[in-house]
C-alpha positions as CSV (number, residue, x, y, z in Angstrom):
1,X,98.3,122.3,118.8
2,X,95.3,123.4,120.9
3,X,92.9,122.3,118.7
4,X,90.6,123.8,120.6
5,X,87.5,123.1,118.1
6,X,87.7,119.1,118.1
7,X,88.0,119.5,122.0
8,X,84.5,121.3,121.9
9,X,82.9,118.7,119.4
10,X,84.4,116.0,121.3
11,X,82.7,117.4,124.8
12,X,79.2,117.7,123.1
13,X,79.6,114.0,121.1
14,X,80.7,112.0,124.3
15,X,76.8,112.5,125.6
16,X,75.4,111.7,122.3
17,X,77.6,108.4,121.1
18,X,79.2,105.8,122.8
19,X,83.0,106.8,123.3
20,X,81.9,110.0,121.0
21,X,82.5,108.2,117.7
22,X,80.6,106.2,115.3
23,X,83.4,103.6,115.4
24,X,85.4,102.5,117.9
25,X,89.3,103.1,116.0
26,X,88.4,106.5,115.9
27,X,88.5,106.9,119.5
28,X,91.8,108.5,120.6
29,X,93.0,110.0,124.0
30,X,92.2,112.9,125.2
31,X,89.8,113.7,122.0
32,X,89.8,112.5,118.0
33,X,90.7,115.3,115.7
34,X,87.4,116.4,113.9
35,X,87.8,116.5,110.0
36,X,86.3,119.1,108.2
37,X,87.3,118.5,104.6
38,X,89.6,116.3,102.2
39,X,91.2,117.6,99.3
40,X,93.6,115.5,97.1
41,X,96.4,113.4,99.6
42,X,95.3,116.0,102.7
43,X,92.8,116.6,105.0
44,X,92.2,119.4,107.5
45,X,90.3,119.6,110.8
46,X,87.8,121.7,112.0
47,X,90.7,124.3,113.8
48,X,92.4,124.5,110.6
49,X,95.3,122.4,110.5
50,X,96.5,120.3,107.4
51,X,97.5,116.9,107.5
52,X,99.3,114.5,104.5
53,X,96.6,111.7,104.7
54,X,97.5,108.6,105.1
55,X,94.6,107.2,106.7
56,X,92.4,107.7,103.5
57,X,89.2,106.6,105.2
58,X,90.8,103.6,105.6
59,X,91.6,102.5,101.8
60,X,88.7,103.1,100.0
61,X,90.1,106.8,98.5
62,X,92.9,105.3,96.4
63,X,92.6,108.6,94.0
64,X,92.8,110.6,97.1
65,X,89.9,113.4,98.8
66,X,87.5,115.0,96.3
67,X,88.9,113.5,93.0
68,X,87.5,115.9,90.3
69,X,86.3,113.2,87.9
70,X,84.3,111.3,91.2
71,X,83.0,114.4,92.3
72,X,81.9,115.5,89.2
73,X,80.0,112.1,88.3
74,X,78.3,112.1,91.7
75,X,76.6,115.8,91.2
76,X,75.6,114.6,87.9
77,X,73.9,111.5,89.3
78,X,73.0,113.5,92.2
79,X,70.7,115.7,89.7
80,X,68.9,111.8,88.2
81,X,68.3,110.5,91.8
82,X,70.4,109.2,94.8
83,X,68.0,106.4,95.2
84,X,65.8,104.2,93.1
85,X,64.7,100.8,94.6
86,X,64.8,99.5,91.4
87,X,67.9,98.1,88.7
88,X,69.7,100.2,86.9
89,X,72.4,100.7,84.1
90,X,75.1,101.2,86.5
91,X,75.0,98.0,87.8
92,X,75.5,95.8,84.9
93,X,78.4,98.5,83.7
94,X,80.3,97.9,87.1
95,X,79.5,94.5,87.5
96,X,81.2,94.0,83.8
97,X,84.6,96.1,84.9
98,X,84.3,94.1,88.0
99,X,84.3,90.7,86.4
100,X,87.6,92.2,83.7
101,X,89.3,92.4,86.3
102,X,87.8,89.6,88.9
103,X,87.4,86.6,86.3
104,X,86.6,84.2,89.2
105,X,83.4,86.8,90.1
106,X,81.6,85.8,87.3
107,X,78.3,86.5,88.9
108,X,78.4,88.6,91.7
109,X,75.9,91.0,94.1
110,X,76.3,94.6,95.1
111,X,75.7,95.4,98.7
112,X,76.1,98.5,101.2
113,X,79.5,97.1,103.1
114,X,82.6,95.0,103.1
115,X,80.8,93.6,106.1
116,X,77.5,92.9,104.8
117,X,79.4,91.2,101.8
118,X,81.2,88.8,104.2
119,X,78.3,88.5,106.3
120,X,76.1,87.1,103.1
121,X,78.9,85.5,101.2
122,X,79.5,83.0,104.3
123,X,75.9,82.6,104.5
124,X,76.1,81.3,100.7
125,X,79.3,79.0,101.4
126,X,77.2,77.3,104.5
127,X,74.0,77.6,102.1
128,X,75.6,75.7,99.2
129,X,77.7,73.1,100.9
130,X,75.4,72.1,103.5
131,X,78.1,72.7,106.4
132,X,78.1,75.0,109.2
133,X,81.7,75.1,110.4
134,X,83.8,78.0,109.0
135,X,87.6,78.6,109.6
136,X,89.2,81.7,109.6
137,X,92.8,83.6,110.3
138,X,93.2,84.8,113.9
139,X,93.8,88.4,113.2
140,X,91.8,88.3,110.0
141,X,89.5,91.1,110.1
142,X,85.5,90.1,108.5
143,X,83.1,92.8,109.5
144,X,81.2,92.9,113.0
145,X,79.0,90.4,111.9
146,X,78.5,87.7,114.9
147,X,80.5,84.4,112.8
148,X,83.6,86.5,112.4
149,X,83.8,88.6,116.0
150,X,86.1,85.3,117.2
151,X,89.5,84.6,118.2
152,X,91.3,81.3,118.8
153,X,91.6,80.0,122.1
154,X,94.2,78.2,123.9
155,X,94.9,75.6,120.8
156,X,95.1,75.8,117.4
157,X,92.4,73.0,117.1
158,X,90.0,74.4,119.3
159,X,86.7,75.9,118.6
160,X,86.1,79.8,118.4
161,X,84.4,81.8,121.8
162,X,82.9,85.0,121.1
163,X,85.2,88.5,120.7
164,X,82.1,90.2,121.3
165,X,79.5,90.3,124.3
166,X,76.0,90.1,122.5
167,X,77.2,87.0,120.4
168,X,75.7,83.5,120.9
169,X,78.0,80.8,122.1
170,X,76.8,78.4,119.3
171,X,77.6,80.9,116.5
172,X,81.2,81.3,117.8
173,X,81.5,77.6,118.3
174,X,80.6,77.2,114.4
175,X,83.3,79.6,113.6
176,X,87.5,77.6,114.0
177,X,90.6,79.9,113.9
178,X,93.7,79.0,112.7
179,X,97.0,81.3,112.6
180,X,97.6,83.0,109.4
181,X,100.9,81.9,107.6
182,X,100.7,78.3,108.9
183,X,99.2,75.7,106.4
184,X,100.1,73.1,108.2
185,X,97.9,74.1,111.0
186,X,95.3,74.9,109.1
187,X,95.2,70.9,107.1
188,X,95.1,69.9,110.9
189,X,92.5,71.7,111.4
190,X,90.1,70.4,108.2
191,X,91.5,67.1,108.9
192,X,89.8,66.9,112.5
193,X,86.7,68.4,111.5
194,X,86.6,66.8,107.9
195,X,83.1,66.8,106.1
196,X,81.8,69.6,108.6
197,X,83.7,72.6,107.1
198,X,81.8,75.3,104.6
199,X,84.9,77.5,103.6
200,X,88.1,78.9,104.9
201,X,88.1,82.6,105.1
202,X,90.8,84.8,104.9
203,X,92.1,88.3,103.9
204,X,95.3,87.0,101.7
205,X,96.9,89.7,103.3
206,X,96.0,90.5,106.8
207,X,94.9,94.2,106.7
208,X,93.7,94.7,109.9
209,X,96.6,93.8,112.6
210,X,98.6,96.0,109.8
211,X,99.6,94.5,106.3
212,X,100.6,91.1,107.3
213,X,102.1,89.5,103.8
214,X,101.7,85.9,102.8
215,X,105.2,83.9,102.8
216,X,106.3,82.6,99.4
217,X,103.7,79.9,98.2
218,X,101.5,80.1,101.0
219,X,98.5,81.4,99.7
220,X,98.4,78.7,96.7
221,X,98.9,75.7,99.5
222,X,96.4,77.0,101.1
223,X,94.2,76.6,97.8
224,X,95.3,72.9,97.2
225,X,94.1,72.4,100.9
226,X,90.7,73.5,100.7
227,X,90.6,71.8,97.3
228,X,92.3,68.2,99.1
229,X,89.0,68.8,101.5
230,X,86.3,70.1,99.6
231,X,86.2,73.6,101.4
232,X,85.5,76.2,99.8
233,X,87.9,79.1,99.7
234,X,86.9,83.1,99.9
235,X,89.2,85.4,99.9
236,X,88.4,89.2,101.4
237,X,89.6,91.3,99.4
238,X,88.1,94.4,101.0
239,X,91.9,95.9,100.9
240,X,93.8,94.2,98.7
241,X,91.2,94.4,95.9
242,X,91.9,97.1,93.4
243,X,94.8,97.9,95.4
244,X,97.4,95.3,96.1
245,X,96.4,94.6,91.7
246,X,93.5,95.8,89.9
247,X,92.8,92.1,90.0
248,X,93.3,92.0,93.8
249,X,95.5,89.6,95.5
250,X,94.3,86.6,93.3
251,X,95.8,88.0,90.8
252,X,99.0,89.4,92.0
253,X,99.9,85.4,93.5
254,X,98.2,83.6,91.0
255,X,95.6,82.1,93.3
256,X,91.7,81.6,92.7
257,X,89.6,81.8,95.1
258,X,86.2,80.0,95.0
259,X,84.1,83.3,96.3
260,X,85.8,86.5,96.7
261,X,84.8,90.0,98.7
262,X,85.5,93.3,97.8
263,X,85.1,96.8,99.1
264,X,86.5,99.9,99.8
265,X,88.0,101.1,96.7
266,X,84.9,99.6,94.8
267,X,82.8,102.2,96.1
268,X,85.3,105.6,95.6
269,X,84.8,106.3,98.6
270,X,81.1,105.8,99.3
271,X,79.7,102.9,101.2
272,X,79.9,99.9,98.9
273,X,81.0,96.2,99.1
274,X,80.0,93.0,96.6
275,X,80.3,89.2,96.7
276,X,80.8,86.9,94.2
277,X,81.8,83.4,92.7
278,X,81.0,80.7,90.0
279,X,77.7,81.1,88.2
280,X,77.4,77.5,89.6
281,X,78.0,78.8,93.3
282,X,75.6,81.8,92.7
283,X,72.8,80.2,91.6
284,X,72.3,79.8,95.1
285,X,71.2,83.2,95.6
286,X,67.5,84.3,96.1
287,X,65.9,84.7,93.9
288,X,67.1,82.3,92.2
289,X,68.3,79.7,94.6
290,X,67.1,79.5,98.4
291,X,69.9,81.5,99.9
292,X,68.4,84.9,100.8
293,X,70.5,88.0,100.3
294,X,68.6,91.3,100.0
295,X,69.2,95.0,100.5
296,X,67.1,98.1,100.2
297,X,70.4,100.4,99.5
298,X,72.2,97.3,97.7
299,X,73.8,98.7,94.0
300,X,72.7,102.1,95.0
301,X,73.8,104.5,92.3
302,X,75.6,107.1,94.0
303,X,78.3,104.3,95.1
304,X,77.8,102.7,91.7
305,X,78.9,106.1,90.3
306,X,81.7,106.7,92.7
307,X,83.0,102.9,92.0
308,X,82.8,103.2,88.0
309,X,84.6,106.3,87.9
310,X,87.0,105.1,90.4
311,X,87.8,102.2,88.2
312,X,87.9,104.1,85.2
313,X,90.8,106.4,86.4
314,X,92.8,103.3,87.8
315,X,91.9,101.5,84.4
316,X,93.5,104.6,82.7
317,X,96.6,105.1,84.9
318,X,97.3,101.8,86.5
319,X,99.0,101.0,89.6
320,X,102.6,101.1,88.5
321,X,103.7,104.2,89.6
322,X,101.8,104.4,93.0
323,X,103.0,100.7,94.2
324,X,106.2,101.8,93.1
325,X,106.3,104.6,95.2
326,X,104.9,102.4,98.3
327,X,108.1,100.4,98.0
328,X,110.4,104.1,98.2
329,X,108.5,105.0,100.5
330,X,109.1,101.8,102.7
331,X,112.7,101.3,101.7
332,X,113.2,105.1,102.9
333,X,111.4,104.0,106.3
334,X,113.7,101.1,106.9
335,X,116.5,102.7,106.6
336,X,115.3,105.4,109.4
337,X,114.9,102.6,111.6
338,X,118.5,101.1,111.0
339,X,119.8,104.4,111.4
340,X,118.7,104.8,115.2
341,X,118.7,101.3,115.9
342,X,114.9,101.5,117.3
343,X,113.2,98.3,118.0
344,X,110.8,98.5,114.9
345,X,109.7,97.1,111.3
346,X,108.2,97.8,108.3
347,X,106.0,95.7,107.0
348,X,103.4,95.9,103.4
349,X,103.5,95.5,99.8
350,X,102.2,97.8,96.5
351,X,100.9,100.9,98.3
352,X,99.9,99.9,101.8
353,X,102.8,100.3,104.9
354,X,103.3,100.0,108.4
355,X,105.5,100.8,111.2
356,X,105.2,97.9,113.8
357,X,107.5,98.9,117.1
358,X,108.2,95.3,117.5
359,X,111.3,92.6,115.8
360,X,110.4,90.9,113.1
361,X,108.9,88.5,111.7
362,X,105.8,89.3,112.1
363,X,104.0,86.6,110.1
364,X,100.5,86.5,112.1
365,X,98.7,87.7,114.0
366,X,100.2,86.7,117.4
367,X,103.2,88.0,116.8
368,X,102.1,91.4,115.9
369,X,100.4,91.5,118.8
370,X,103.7,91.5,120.9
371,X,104.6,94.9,119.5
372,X,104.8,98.2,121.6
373,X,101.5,100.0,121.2
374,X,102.4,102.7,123.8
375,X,105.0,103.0,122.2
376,X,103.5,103.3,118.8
377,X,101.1,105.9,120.1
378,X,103.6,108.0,120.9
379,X,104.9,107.9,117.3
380,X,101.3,108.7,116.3
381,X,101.1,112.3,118.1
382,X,104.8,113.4,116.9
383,X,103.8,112.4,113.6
384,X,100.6,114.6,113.8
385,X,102.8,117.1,115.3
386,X,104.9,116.9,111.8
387,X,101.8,117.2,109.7
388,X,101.3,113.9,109.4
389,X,97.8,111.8,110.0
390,X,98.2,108.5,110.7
391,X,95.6,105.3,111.5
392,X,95.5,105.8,115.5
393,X,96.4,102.2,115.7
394,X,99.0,99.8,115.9
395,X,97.2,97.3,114.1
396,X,96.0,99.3,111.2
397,X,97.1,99.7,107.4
398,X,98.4,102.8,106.0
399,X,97.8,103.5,103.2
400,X,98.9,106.0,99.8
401,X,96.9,107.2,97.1
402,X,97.5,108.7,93.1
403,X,97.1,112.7,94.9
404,X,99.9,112.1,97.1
405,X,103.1,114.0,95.3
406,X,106.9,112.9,95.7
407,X,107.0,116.1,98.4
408,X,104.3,114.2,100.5
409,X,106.4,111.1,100.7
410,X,109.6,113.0,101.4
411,X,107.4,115.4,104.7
412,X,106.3,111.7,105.8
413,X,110.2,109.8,105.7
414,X,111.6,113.4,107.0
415,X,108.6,113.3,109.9
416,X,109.3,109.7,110.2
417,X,113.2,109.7,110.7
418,X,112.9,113.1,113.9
419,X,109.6,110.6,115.4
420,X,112.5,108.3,115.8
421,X,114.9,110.5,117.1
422,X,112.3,111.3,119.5
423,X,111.4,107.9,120.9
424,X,115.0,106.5,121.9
């Protein structure tokens, strides 16, 4: 594969953007493949090739590229106005299939990102309780915000330095980091800094170092924690929500958070993300309460559009039959990797997967970061070779959606059992 085309957009965009991408995961040696258009589970790139996506904009397109009812809905509201700067029907329809699904969101707030939803929701936990001090999962991925761009030091007790040049030294120290998977660490942690801690933030699946599942019972001792403390609890849900359940992770464990996150699927695959809680806790927002939240392109109603319709299809179909095929799909992978024997495991739940070249078990953060990302690399370009698009990432999700057909899954566990064959 030449790919001669993304060579040529890669050599005019390295001039024009840093690293020649608008994000840095999308920057891959010698050049990023340049898409030029989705169409159900595939895509295709600008020198014509076609790839079984598994990337899927990185979650959000759950019904896959271009779904006909989305696309549809969008050129309708297309014709009203992309844009009104003022409310609109839309939102109070979404924020009620929201809420059905999302009882602890009873009030909530739309917004452009699933960074800009973390980035206000913890200014509403600190707002609210007074405190300053969040904690969050080492691994646990929040937005590029400044509170979040941390990682733990040297102990599990110690306070946060920044991940990010261009980010204070007294907003990292406000931000602790515990390992995911580890309650006991983390009722340490409140204990030592008890009365000075807003909320504990997590993804109650880490999505970001790849899916990281919770063990049995951890995510609702977690909950009687931050209740035993007074913390308040906020689960990002930017993956798991509408994915992992239509009611998120909260639902599928049975655990409540006090202000939950969401994104990615919410919008259909436009920019969208939302935040919300108690009526009690969200009271606090302006203009309302005196915690200031505001956004010109916030409930916009081209993402309002894309989300409702989403939702509606999901509402319609469920998520039986795709989770179901997330778990063949795994179970067909594992068995690849006992075959040959490679050092490798697959890790995920419902419809999200990962192939971590590393033993198991793989329970946070640290550990997955002991796994082979040469190595994994090298799996990413045979399984483009074999039509196959993957995150280029060790530490992404993968991810399947409704257009992907039983032959899809098959061309990715076929692809997937020679890319073994080919790395031992």
């Amino acid at each position: 594969m030449a790919h001669e085309v993304s060579s040529d957009l890669y050599a005019r965009a390295i001039s024009l953007m840093p690293g020649g991408v608008s994000s840095p995961v999308r920057a891959v040696k010698p050049f990023p493949l340049y898409i030029s258009r989705g169409q159900g589970g595939r895509i295709f790139d600008e020198d014509g090739e076609s790839y079984i996506d598994t990337v899927l904009g990185f979650g959000p397109l759950i019904l896959g590229h271009a779904h006909p009812s989305v696309v549809r809905a969008l050129q309708e509201q297309a014709a009203d106005g992309t844009l009104y700067g003022a409310p609109h029907r839309k939102e109070v329809e979404l924020a009620e299939m929201v809420n059905s699904h999302f009882p602890s969101m009873e009030m909530m707030r739309f917004v452009s990102s699933g960074t800009e939803a973390t980035m206000h929701a913890l200014r509403l936990a600190r707002g609210c309780t007074g405190h300053d001090i969040i904690v969050k999962m080492d691994g646990g991925f929040h937005g590029a915000h400044d509170s979040v761009l941390v990682r733990s030091g040297s102990g599990a007790l110690e306070h946060g330095v920044p991940d990010s040049l261009g980010v204070p030294g007294e907003v990292a120290g406000n931000t602790l980091v515990t390992d995911y998977n580890d309650p006991v660490g983390l009722s340490e942690m409140l204990d030592a800094h008890r009365g000075q801690v807003a909320a504990v933030v997590m993804e109650p699946m880490l999505g970001n170092v790849g899916p990281v599942t919770p063990n049995p019972g951890y995510l609702k001792e977690v909950r009687r924690i931050t209740e035993e403390h007074g913390v308040l609890l906020m689960f990002d849900e930017v993956i798991t929500g509408l994915r992992l359940s239509l009611g998120g992770a909260q639902k599928a464990y049975g655990v409540r958070p006090d202000i939950t996150v969401l994104g990615k699927v919410l919008g259909g695959g436009l920019p969208m993300g939302a935040f919300g809680a108690s009526r009690e806790i969200m009271s606090n927002i302006s203009p309302v309460g005196k915690v200031y939240q505001a956004g010109t392109f916030s409930g916009n109603p081209m993402s309002l559009t894309a989300g409702i319709e989403t939702i509606k299809e999901l509402d319609r179909i469920g998520l039986d039959v795709l989770n179901a095929e997330g778990e063949r799909l795994r179970s067909d992978l594992a068995r690849s990797v006992r075959k040959t024997g490679i050092k490798a495991t697959v890790r995920g739940e419902a419809s999200m997967f990962q192939v971590f070249f590393g033993d198991g078990p793989l329970q946070n953060s640290r550990q997955i970061m002991t796994c082979d990302r040469e190595r994994y690399m090298r799996y990413y370009r045979s399984m483009l070779r074999f039509g196959v698009y993957l995150p280029p990432s060790q530490f992404e999700t993968c991810f399947l959606c409704t257009a992907h057909e039983r032959e899809d899954l098959r061309a990715i566990s076929d692809a997937f059992a020679q890319s073994l064959e080919a790395l031992q």
